[in-house]
C-alpha positions in Angstrom: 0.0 0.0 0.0 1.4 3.6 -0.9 2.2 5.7 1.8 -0.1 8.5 2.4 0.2 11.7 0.5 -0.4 13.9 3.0 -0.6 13.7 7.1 -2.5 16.2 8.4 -2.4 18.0 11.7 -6.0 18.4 13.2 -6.9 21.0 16.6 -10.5 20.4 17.4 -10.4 23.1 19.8 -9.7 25.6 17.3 -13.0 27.9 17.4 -13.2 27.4 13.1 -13.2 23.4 13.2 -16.0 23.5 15.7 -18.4 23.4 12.8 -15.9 22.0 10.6 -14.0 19.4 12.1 -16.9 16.6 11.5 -16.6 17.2 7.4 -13.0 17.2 7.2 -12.7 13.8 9.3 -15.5 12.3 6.5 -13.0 13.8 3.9 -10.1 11.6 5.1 -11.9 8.7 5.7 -12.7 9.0 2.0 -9.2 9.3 0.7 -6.6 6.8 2.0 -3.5 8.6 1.2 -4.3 11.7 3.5 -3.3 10.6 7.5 -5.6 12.3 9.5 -4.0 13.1 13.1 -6.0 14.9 16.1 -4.5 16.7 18.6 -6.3 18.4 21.2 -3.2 20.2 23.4 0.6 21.5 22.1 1.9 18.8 25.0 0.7 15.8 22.2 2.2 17.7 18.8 5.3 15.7 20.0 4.1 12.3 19.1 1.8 13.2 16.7 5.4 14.4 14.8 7.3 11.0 15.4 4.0 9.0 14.1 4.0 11.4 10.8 8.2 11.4 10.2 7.3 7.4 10.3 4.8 7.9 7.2 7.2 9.9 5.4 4.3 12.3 3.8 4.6 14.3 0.6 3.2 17.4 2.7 2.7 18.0 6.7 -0.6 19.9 6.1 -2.2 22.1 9.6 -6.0 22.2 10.2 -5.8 24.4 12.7 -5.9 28.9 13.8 -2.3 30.4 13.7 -1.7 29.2 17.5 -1.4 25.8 15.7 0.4 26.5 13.1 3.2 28.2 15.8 3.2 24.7 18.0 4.1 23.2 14.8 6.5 24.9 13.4 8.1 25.0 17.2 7.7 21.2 17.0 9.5 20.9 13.3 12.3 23.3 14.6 13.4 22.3 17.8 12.5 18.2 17.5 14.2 17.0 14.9 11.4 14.3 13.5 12.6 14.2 9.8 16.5 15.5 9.7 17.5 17.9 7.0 14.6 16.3 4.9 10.9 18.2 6.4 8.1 18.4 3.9 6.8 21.2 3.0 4.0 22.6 5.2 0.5 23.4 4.1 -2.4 25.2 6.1 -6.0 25.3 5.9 -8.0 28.1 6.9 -9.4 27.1 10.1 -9.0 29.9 12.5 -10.0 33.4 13.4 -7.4 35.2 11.7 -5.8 33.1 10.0 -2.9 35.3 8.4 -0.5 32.4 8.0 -3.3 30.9 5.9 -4.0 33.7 4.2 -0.2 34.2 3.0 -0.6 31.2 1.9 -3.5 31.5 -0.7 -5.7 29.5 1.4 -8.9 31.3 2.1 -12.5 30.2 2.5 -13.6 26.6 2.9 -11.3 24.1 4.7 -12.7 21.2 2.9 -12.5 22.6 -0.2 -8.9 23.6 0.8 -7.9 20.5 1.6 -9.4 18.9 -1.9 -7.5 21.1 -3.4 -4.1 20.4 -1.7 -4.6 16.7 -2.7 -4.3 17.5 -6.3 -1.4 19.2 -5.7 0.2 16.5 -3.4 -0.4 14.4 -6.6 1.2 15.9 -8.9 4.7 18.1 -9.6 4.4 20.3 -6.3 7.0 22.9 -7.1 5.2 25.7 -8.7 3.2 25.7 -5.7 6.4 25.6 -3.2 7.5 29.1 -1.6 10.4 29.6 0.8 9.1 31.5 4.1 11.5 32.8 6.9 10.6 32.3 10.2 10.9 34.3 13.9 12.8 32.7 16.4 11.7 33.8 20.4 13.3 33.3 23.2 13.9 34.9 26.9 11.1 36.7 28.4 10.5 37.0 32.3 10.5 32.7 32.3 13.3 32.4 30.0 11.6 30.8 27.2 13.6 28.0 24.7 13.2 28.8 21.2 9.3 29.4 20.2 8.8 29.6 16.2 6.3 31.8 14.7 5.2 34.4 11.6 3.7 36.9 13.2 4.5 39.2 16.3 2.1 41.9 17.7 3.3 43.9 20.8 2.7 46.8 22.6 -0.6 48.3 22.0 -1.5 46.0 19.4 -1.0 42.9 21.6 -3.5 44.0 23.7 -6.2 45.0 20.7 -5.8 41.4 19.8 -6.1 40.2 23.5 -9.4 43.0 23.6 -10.6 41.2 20.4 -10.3 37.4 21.5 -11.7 38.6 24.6 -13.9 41.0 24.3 -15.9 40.8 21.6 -15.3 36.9 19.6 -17.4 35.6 22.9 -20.0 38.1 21.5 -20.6 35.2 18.4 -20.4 37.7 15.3 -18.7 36.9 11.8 -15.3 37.8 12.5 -15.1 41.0 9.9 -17.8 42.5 12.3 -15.4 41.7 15.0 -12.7 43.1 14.2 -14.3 46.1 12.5 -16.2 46.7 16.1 -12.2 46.1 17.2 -10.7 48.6 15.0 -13.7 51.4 16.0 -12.6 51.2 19.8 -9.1 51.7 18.6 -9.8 54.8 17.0 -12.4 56.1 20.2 -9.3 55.4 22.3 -6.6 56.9 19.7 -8.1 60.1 18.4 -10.0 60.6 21.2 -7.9 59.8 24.3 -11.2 58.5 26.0 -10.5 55.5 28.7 -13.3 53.0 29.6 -13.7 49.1 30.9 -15.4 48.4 27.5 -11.9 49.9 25.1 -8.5 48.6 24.9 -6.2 49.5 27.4 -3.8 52.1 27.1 -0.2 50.8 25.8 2.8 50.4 28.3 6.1 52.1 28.3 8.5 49.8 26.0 12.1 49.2 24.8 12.8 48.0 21.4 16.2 47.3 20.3 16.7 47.0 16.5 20.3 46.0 15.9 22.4 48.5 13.7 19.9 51.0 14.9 20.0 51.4 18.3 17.3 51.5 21.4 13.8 53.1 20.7 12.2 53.5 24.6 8.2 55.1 23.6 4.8 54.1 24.0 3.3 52.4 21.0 0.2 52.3 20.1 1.0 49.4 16.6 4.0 47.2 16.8 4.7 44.0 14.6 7.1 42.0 13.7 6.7 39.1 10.9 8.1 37.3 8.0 4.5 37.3 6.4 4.4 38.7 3.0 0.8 39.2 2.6 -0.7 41.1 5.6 -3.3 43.7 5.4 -1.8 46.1 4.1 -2.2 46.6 0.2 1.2 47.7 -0.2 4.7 46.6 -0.3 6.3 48.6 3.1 9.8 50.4 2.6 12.2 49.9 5.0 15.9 50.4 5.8 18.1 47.0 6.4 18.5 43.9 4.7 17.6 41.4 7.5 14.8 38.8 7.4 12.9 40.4 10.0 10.1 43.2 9.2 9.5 45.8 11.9 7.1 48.4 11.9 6.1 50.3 15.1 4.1 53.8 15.6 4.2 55.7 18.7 1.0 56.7 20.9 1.2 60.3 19.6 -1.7 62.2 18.6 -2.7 61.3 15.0 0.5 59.8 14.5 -1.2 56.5 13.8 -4.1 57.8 11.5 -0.8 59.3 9.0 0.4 55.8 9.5 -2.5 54.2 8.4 -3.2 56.3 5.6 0.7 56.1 4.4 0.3 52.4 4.5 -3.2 53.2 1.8 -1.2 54.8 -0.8 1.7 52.8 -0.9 3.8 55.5 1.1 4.7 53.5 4.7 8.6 53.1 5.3 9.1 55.2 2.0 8.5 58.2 3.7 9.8 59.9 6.9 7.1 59.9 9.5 7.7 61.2 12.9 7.1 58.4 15.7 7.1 55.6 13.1 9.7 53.6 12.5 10.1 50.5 9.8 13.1 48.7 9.8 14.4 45.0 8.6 16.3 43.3 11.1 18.1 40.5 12.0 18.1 40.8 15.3 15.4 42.4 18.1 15.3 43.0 21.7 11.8 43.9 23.3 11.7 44.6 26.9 9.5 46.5 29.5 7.4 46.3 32.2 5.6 43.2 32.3 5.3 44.0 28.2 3.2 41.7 26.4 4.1 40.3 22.6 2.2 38.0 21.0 3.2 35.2 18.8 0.7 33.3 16.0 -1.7 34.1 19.2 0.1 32.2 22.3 1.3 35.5 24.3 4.7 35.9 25.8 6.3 38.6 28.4 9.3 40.6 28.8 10.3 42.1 31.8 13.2 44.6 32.9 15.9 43.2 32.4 14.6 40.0 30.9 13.9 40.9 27.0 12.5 38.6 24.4 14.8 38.3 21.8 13.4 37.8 18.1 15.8 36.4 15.5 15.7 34.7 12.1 15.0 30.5 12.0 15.7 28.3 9.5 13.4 28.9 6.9 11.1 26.1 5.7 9.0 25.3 2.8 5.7 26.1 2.1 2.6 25.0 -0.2 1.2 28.3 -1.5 -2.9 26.8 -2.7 -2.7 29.7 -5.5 0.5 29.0 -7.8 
């Protein structure tokens, strides 16, 4: 019997397989050469990574929101399950946010997704293969081994995404209603200065240290690092550096993060000199603070004085991109 095309990852606490998670198991059990394997904590990605390096797959594919995707990757990094040799990594878009999905040309439904990816499993993969740099974390307050991730949100925009997960996804609306009622309290608090229990809370005092380019101590009220090329924005970001690492922060300044926004609209972010934003790629970055909160593919970390997290480049891996 041929060995399975693809083994594939499954969370069935992640909110978007709720409703889901029933079709894709039927979906297996009607193709043989996908290897369906369920995982319901990061404590069991472990085995479920020695069972898969057994099966040899053609593609490790994730069915799961971008705090998956992060146990992975962590998994694939630091364990070791398939030597120099890992398949390329696919995911379906199964989460809330699912920007590592969405990178990846995988948008709508999972099953659908997941049909998809067969075909390509079948056939000659590598017009649909992409090379994608990773961040590496590590330190924090509780001196954290190496976590691997895409996307980093700090300072005031870790705690908009900890306000939107929640705050307002236990209210049960469609998520672009969700993060459009997000993005509304931003602004209330932003433009406004206006502090209540029901808006995000106002960013803490933080240190970012961007090698080459020295400390940056502000408030900000929009900080991320990633490796993502498609994010929200509609435009490629300038940017001084040549490291894999892209980092954009904006400090809590009156309207300085409305001329941000609208920068990023016309294709003008990192191009042009904005006070209290700064765009840089990296290779190195320090974040530290008071009890300052990051947040990596949605598992949140802390740095404390004297204890910084400390982002830097992983090996990159492979990647199925759905749309060639």
């Amino acid at each position: 019997m041929a060995r399975p095309r693809i083994a594939l990852i499954s969370n069935p606490r992640s909110t978007g397989n709720l409703a889901q998670l029933p079709r894709i198991r039927a979906f297996c059990a009607e193709h043989p050469d996908i290897f369906h394997y369920e995982v319901e904590a990061a404590s069991q990605i472990g085995d479920a990574m020695r069972t898969i390096a057994r099966i040899e797959p053609a593609v490790l594919a994730i069915n799961g929101g971008d705090g998956t995707v992060q146990a992975v990757l962590t998994e694939l990094h630091n364990g070791g399950y398939f030597g120099t040799a890992a398949p390329p990594v696919a995911v379906l878009p199964s989460g809330k946010t699912n920007l590592i999905a969405l990178d990846l040309g995988a948008r709508g439904d999972p099953v659908e997704a997941l049909d998809k990816l067969l075909g390509i499993a079948r056939a000659d993969m590598s017009p649909y293969l992409v090379a994608r740099e990773l961040i590496s974390l590590s330190g924090g307050e509780t001196g954290i081994t190496p976590v691997i991730g895409m996307f980093l949100g700090g300072a005031g925009l870790a705690d908009i995404m900890l306000y939107c997960r929640e705050r307002v996804y236990p209210l049960g609306l469609p998520n672009s209603i969700s993060h459009f009622i997000t993005a509304i309290a931003v602004v209330v608090r932003q433009l406004f200065g206006l502090r209540a229990s029901f808006l995000p809370p106002e960013p803490e005092m933080m240190s970012i240290q961007v090698r080459r380019e020295g400390a940056i101590t502000a408030r900000f009220s929009f900080m991320f690092v990633t490796t993502l090329e498609r994010l929200l924005l509609s435009h490629e970001v300038g940017s001084g550096g040549s490291g894999p690492l892209k980092f954009v922060a904006v400090e809590q300044k009156p309207f300085t993060l409305l001329r941000a926004f609208l920068a990023s609209l016309v294709g003008d972010l990192g191009w042009t000199k904005l006070d209290g934003v700064h765009v840089e790629e990296a290779d190195e970055i320090a974040i530290e603070g008071d009890a300052s909160k990051v947040i990596l593919d949605g598992e949140t970390f802390r740095a404390g004085v004297g204890k910084p997290i400390l982002l830097r480049p992983a090996q990159p891996l492979s990647f199925v991109r759905l749309a060639a």
